[in-house]
N, C-alpha and C positions, 0 to 999 in steps of 0.2 A: 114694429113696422116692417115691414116686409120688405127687403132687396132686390129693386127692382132692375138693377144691372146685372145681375145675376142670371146669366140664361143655360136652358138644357140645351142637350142637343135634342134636333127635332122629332129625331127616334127614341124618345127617352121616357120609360112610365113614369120618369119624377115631375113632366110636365105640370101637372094641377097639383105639386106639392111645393106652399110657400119656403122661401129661404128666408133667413133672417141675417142681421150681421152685426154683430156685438162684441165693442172690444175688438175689431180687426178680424173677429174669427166668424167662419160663416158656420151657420147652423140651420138644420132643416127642421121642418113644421113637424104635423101630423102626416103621416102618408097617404094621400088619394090614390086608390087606384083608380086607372083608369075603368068606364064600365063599357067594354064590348059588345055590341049586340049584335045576337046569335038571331040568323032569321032562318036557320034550317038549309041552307043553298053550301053549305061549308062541305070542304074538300075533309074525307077525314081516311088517314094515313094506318097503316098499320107498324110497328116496331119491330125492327129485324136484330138478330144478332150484331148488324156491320153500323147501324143506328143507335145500339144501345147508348140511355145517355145525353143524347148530343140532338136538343135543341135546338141546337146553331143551324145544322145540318137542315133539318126540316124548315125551319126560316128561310135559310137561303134557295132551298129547291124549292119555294113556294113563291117567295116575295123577290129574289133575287139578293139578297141583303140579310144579313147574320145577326143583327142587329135587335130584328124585330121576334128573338126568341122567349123573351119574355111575355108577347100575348098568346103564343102557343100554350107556353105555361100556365098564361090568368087561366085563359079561357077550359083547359085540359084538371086543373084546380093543382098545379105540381108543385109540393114544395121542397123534395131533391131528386134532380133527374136520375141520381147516380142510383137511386132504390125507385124512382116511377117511372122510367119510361125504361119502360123494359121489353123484351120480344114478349110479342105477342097482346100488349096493349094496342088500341086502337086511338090515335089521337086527332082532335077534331082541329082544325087549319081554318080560322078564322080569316075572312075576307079582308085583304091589304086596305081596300077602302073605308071597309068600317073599324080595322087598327088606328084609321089617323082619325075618323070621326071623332075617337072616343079621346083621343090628345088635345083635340078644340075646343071639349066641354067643359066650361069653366061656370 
């Protein structure tokens, strides 16, 4: 059964992933990703030496907020910043409105 007092924060890709609670201890489902849609209109950044890395960074000069570095990622397909986003990558900045679109699809 699924825990339903259990909540993310609103910026969180665990949104459409159930929690469970057993035995006092909480445990997570299957992971959903969330699915972003890309409709071509996306701002897309190049990586600099002073960027290398830092996700965060590109979040917050996009969206205002550090938070939402993880749809940089989905969307970009990154799975360590520390060896992919590197100078001279170009990374595609998924629109803030269709970030939350894609946390409501349940």
């Amino acid at each position: 059964m699924a825990d339903t007092t259990f909540e993310f924060e609103p910026t969180s890709r665990f949104q459409l992933t159930n929690v469970y609670r057993r035995s006092g201890r909480i445990h997570f489902g299957i992971f959903r990703s969330p699915k972003i849609k890309l409709e071509g209109d996306e701002d897309v950044v190049a990586v600099t030496e002073g960027t290398k890395g830092q996700l965060e960074t590109f979040a917050y000069e996009a969206y205002g907020d550090q938070r939402y570095f993880w749809a940089i990622g989905l969307v970009n397909k990154i799975n360590n910043p520390a060896d992919d986003v590197v100078p001279g990558v170009n990374l595609t900045i998924p629109k803030l409105e269709r970030v939350l679109e894609s946390l409501e699809e349940r």
